[in-house]
C-alpha positions in Angstrom: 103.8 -12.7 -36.8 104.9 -9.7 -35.6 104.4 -6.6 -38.1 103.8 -3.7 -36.3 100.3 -2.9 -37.0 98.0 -3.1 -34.3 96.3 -6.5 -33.2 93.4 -7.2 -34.9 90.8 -8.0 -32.0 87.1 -8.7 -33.4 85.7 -12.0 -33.6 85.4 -13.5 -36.6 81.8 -14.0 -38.5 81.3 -17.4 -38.3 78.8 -17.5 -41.7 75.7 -15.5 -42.4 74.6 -12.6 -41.6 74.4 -11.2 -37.8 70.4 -11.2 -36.8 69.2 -7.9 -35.2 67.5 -8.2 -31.7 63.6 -8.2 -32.1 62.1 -6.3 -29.1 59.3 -8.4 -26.7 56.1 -7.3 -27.0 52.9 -7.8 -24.6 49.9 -7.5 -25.7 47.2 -6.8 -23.1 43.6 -9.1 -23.6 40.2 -6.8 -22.5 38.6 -8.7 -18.9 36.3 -11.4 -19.8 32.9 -11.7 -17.6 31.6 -14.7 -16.9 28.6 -16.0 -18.7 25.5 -16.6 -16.5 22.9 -18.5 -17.6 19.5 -16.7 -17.9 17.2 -18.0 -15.1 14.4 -20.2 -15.9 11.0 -18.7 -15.5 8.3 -20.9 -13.8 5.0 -20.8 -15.9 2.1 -19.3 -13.4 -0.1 -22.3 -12.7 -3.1 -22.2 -14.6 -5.0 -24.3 -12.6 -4.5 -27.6 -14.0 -4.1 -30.7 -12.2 -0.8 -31.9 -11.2 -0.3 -35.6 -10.9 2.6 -36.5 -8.8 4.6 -39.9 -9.0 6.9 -42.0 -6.5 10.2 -42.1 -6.6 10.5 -44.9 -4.8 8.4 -47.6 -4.3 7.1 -48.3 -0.3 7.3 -51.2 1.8 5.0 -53.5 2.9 3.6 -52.4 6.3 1.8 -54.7 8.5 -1.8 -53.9 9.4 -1.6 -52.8 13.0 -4.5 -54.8 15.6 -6.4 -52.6 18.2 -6.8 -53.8 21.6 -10.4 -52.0 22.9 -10.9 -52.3 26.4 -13.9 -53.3 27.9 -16.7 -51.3 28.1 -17.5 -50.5 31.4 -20.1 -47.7 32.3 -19.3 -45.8 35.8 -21.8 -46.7 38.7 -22.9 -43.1 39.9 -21.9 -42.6 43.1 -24.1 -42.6 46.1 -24.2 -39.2 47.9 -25.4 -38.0 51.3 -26.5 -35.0 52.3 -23.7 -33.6 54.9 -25.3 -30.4 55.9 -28.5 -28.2 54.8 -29.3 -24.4 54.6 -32.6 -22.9 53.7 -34.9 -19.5 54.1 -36.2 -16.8 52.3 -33.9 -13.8 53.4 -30.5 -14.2 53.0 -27.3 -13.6 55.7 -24.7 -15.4 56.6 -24.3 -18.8 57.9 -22.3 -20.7 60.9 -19.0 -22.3 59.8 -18.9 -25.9 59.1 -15.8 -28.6 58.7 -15.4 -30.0 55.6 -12.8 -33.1 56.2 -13.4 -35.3 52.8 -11.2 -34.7 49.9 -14.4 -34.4 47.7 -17.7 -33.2 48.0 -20.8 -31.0 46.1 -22.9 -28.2 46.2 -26.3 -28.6 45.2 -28.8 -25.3 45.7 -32.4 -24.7 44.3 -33.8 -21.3 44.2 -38.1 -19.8 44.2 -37.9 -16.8 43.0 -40.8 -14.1 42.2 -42.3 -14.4 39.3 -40.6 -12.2 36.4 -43.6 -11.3 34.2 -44.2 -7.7 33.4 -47.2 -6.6 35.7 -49.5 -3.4 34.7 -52.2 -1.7 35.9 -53.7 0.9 34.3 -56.2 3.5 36.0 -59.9 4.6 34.9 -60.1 6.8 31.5 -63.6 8.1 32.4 -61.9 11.4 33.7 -59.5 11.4 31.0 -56.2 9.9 29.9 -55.9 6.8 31.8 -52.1 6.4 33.9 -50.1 3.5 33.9 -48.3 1.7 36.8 -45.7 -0.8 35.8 -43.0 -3.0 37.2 -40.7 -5.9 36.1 -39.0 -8.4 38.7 -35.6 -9.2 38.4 -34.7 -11.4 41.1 -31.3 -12.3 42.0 -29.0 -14.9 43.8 -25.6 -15.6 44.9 -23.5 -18.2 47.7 -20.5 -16.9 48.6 -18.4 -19.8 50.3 -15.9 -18.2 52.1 -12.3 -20.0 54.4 -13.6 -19.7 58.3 -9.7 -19.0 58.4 -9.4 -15.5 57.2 -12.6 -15.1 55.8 -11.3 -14.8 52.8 -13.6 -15.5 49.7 -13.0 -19.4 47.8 -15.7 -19.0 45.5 -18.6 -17.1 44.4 -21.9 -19.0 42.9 -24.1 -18.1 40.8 -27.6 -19.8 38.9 -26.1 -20.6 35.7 -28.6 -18.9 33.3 -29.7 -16.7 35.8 -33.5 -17.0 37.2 -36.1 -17.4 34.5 -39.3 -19.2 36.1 -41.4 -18.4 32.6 -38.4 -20.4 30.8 -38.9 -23.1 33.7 -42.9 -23.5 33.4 -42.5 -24.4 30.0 -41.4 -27.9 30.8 -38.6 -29.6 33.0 -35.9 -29.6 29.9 -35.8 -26.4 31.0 -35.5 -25.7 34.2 -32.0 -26.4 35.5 -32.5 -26.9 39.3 -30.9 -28.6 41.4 -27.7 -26.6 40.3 -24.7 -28.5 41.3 -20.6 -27.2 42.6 -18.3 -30.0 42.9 -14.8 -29.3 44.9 -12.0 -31.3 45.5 -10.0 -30.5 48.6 -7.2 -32.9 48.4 -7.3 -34.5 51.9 -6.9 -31.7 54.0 -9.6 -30.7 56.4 -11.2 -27.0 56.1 -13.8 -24.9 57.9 -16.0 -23.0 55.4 -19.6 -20.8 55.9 -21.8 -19.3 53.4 -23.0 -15.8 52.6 -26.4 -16.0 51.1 -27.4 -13.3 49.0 -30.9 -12.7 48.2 -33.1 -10.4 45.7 -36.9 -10.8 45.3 -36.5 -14.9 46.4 -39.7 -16.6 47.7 -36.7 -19.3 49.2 -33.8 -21.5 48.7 -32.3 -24.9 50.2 -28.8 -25.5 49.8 -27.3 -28.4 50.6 -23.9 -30.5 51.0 -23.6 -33.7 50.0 -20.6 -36.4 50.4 -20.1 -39.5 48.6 -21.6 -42.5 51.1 -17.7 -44.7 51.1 -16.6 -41.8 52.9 -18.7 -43.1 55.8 -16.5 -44.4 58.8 -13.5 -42.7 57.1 -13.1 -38.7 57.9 
C-alpha cells in the first residue's frame, strides 16, 4: 500500500540471532625427524667356539669310482753316440749337422786337483816364508748356430768342479753331466767352443736315440 514513506528494503530475520564470522586459523606443527633405530653392536669374539648348523639338509651323492690306468714304467731309451770331442786345451771345434728332432749332451771333465798346496822355506836363518796357491779350475761348451755363429747355449758343470767332493764316493760326483735338446724336425749345423781352466781333459759327446737309425 502506497504511503509515502520510503520502501522498507532489509531482509527480514528469519529467528535467532545473526552469528558473527569466526576467522580460520592455521596452526603450524614443528618438523618431525624420523626415528632411527640405534645400531646393534657386535660383541668382540672372545675366542669361544662357534658351532654352525645347516639350513638345509644335503642330498645324497653317489660315491664316485676311479678308473687307474695301468702301471706302466718307461723303457729308457737306447742312445748312440753321434759324434765325440776330447783334449786337454780348449778351442773351437768343426761344425757338425744335427738332423734329429732330439738328441743329448753328455761331457765329463779331469780337472786339477783343488787342495790348498803350501810350502814353507827353512827357519834356520830366521822367519821361515810361505808359498801358497789354491786351484780353481774352470769349464764351459759354448754350442753355437754354424749359421750366424750366433750363441744357442752356454754349458756349464752344475756344481762347478769339486774333485775332493767327488773322491768321497760316487753319490757325489755328478759326471757324466747331461743337455738334452729338442729341435723340432728341422736340421741344424752347430760347433763347440771349449773353454778350458786348469783341466787335465774332457770328452764330450753326442748321443741320438738308436730308432732314429735309417730315419734322418
Amino acid at each position: 500500500m502506497l504511503t509515502g514513506e520510503p520502501a522498507n528494503m532489509e531482509l527480514p530475520s528469519f529467528g535467532g540471532a545473526e552469528e558473527e564470522e569466526k576467522p580460520v586459523v592455521f596452526k603450524t606443527l614443528p618438523p618431525t625427524t624420523p626415528t632411527t633405530p640405534p645400531p646393534t653392536t657386535i660383541p668382540a669374539w672372545e675366542g669361544e667356539l662357534k658351532e654352525l648348523g645347516f639350513v638345509a639338509p644335503a642330498s645324497a651323492i653317489p660315491t664316485p669310482t676311479h678308473m687307474f690306468p695301468p702301471d706302466i714304467t718307461p723303457v729308457p731309451e737306447k742312445l748312440l753316440t753321434y759324434a765325440t770331442i776330447q783334449g786337454k786345451a780348449g778351442g773351437t771345434t768343426e761344425s757338425f749337422e744335427i738332423p734329429f728332432p732330439y738328441w743329448e749332451l753328455w761331457y765329463t771333465v779331469d780337472p786339477w786337483e783343488t787342495r790348498y798346496v803350501g810350502k814353507t822355506s827353512s827357519k834356520e836363518a830366521g822367519v821361515a816364508d810361505v808359498l801358497a796357491f789354491e786351484v780353481f779350475p774352470s769349464f764351459s761348451i759354448e754350442l753355437r748356430d754354424a749359421s750366424d755363429n750366433s750363441l744357442v747355449k752356454t754349458i756349464e758343470p752344475r756344481g762347478g768342479l769339486d774333485p775332493d767332493l767327488w773322491d768321497k764316493g760316487d753319490e757325489y760326483d755328478p759326471r757324466p753331466w747331461i743337455e738334452k735338446f729338442y729341435e723340432g724336425g728341422s736340421a741344424k749345423d752347430y760347433y763347440f767352443v771349449v773353454n778350458t781352466h786348469m783341466i787335465r781333459s774332457y770328452r764330450i759327446e753326442v748321443k741320438v736315440p738308436d730308432r732314429y737309425i735309417g730315419k734322418y
